[in-house]
C-alpha positions in Angstrom: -25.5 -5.2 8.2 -27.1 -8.4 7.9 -27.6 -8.4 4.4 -23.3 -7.5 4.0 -23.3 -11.0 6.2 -25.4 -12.6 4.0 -23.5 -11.3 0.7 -19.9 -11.9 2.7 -21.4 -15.3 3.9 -22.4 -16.0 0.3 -19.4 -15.7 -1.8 -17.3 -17.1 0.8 -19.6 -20.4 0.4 -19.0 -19.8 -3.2 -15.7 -19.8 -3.2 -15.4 -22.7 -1.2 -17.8 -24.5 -3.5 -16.2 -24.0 -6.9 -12.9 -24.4 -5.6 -10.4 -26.7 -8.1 -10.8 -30.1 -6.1 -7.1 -31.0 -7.3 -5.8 -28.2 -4.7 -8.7 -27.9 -2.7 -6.3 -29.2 0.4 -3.2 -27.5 -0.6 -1.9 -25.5 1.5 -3.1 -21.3 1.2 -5.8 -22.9 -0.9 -9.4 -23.5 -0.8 -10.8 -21.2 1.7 -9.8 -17.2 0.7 -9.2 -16.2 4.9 -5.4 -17.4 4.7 -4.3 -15.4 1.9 -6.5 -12.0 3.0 -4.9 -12.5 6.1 -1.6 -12.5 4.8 -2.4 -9.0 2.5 -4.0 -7.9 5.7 -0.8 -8.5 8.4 1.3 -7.0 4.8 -0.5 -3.8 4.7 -0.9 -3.0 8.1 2.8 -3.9 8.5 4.4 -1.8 6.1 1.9 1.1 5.9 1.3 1.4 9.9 3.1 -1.0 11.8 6.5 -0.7 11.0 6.8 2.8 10.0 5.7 3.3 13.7 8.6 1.0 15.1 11.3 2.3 13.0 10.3 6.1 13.4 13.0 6.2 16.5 15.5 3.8 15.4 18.1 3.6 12.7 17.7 2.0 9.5 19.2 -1.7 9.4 21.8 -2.5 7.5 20.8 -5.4 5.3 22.6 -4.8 2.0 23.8 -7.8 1.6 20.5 -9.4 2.3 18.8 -7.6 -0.2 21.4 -8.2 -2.8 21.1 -12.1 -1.8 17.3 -11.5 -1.9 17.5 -10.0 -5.2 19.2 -12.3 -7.1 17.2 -15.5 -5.9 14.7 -13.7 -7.4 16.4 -13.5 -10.7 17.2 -17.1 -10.9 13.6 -17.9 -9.2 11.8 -16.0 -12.6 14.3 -17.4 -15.3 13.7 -20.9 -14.2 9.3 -20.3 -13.7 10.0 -18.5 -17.3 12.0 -21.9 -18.6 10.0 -24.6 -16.4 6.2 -23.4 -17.0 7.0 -22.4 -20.6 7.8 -25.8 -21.5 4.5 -26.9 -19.9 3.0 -24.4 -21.5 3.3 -21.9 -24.8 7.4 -23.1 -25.8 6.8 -26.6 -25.9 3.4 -27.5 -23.8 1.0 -27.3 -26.7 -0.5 -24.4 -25.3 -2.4 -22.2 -28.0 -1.1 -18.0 -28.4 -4.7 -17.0 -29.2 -6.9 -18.8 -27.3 -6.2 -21.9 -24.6 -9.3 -23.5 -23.0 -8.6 -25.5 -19.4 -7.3 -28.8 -18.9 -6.4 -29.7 -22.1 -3.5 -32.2 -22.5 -2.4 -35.5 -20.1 -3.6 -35.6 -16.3 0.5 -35.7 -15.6 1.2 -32.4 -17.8 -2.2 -30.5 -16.0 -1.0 -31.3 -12.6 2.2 -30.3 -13.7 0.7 -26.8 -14.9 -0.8 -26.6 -11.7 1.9 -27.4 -9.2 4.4 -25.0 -11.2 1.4 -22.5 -11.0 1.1 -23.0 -7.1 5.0 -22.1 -6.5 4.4 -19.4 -8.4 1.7 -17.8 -6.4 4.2 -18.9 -3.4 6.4 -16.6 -5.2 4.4 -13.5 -5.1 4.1 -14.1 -1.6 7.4 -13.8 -1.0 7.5 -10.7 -2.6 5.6 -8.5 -0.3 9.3 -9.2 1.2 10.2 -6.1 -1.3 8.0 -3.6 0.9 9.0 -4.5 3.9 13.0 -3.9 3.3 11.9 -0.7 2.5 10.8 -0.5 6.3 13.6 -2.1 8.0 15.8 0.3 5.9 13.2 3.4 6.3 12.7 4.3 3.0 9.2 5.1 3.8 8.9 7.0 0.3 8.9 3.9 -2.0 6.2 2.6 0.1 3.5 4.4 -2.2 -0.1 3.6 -3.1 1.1 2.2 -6.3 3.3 -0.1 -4.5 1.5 -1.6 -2.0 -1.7 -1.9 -3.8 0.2 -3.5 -6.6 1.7 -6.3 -4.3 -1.6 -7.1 -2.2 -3.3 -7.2 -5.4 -1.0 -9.2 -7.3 -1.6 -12.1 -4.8 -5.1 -12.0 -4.1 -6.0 -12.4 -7.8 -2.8 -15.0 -8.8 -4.2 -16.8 -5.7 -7.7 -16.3 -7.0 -6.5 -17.8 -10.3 -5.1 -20.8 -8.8 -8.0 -21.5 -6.9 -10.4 -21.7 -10.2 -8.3 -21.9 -13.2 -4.9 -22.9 -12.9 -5.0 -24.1 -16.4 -5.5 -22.8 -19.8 -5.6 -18.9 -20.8 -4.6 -17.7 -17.4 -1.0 -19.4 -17.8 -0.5 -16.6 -20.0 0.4 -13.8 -17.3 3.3 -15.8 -15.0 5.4 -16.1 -18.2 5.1 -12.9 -19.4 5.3 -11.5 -15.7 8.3 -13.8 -14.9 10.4 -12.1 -18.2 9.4 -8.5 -16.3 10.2 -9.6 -12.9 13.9 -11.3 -13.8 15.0 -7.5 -15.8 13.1 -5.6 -12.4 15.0 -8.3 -10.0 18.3 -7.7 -11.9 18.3 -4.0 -12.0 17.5 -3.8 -8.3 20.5 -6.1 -8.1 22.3 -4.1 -9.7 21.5 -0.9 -7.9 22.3 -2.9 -4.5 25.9 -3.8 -6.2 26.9 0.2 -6.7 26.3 -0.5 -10.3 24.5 3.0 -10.7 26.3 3.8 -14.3 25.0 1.4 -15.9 21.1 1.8 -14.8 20.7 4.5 -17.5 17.6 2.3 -18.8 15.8 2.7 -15.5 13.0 4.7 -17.4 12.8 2.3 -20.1 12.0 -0.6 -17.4 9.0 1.3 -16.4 7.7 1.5 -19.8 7.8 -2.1 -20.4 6.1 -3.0 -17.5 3.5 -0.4 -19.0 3.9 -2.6 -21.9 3.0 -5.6 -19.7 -0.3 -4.7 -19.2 -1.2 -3.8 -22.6 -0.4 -7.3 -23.7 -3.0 -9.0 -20.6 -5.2 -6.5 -21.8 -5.3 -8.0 -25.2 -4.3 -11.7 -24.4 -7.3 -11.4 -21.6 -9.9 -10.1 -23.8 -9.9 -12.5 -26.6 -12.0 -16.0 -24.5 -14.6 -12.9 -23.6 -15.3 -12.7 -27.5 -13.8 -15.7 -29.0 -15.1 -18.9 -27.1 -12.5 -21.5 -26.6 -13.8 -23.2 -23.4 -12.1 -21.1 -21.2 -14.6 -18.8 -18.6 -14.5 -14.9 -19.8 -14.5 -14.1 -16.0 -11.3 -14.3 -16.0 -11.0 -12.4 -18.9 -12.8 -9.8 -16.9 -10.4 -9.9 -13.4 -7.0 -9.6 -15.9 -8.4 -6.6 -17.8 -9.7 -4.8 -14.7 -6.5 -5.4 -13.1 -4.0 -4.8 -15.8 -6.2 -1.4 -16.7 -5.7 -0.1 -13.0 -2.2 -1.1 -13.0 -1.7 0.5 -16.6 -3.5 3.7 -15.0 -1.5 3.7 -11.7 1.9 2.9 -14.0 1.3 5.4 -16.3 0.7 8.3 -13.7 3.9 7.3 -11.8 5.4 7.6 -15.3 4.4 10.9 -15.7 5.4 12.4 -12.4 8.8 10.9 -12.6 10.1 11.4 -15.7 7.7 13.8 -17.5 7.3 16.9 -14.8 10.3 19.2 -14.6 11.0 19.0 -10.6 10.5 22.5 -8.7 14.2 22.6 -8.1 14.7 23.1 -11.5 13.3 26.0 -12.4 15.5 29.2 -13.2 17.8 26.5 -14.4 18.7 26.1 -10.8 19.7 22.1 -10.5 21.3 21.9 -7.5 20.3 19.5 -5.2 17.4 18.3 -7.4 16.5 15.0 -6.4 16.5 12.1 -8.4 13.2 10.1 -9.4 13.6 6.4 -9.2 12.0 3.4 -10.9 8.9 1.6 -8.9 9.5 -1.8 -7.5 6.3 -3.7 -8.1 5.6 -5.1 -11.4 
């Protein structure tokens, strides 16, 4: 026990210690207790929590909060897309291959990292998704996938922001903020009765899949190539987007691959229908 203390003790000091002294008294930032806290409250919440207090009571009718929800979230992506692209790879200077840290003005660097830090803000606010789900006890979307994906996502966009706001690692919010505004609009879509039109729902699923190949690759190159920028962050994408890849791929498989039980015989009635994730 007291050598986990001394270990725990010992990267919290680090932490602390190499933290990016331009944000080092923002707020979330710095020390790593706020933000495990919030994934902590999250995952209790939505796993325990609140399936608990909603197990007697009727599901709350929030439509039009979740369409309202939905489409800020839209606009929120297209404009992080348009804003920290300009900053950054369509306009900023910012190399495809390889981009090493706090390269260009002071001005454009904190700009990188205050677009960066509204971003992480962003994923935040996204744990929102899971707990609709609750209020509106559709306890089956709340899968492994799903909530492992969201506390993960903003741990390690947090842990970015903390140590490298700049350089290679702006790669992922662009690419993640094209996924998140098709996700965001089909969900709007789907709250609006829209259903018809949501043939592609498969098709989103694979590009998301297609999402992490691209990190994977964009991720790997500072670990062989040197540029400047620190290959441990190379290492953090590529473990993460190779989970997510993994856990993507499976849901895939079960959803769209597996004839359901209900079919068999060529007996389709009442076969239910799979749906597309919500985490991205």
């Amino acid at each position: 026990m007291f050598i986990i203390g001394d270990l725990l003790h010992s990267a919290y000091r680090t932490l602390q210690e190499n933290t990016d002294p331009r944000l080092s008294e923002w707020p979330l930032m710095g020390s790593p207790v706020q933000i495990l806290t919030i994934v902590t409250i999250y995952v209790l919440y939505v796993k325990i929590l609140g399936p608990s207090h909603m197990s007697n009571r009727k599901a709350y009718h929030i439509k039009p909060l979740i369409i309202a929800y939905n489409m800020l979230m839209v606009v929120a992506n297209a404009a992080f897309f348009i804003i920290g692209g300009r900053q950054t790879y369509l306009g900023g200077g910012y190399s495809w291959f390889c981009q090493p840290p706090n390269s260009g003005s002071q001005a454009q660097q904190m700009t990188v990292i205050t677009i960066g830090y509204y971003y992480m803000i962003m994923k935040i606010v996204e744990l929102m998704d899971t707990v609709f789900f609750v209020l509106t006890k559709k306890f089956s979307h709340i899968s492994l996938l799903h909530v492992v994906h969201h506390s993960l996502v903003a741990c390690t966009v947090w842990l970015g922001m903390n140590f490298g706001a700049t350089g290679q690692n702006a790669m992922f919010p662009l690419i993640n903020c094209v996924i998140h505004f098709i996700m965001y609009g089909y969900y709007a879509m789907a709250a609006l009765g829209l259903q018809k039109y949501l043939w592609w729902k498969r098709y989103l699923t694979q590009i998301q899949m297609l999402q992490f190949i691209a990190l994977i690759v964009h991720a790997s190159i500072p670990v062989f190539y040197d540029c400047g920028f620190r290959p441990v962050f190379g290492y953090i994408v590529i473990f993460e987007a190779c989970l997510f890849f993994m856990l993507f791929l499976n849901f895939y498989i079960k959803t769209y691959t597996k004839k359901p039980l209900a079919t068999r015989g060529g007996n389709t009635h009442g076969a239910s229908t799979s749906k597309t994730i919500k985490c991205s």
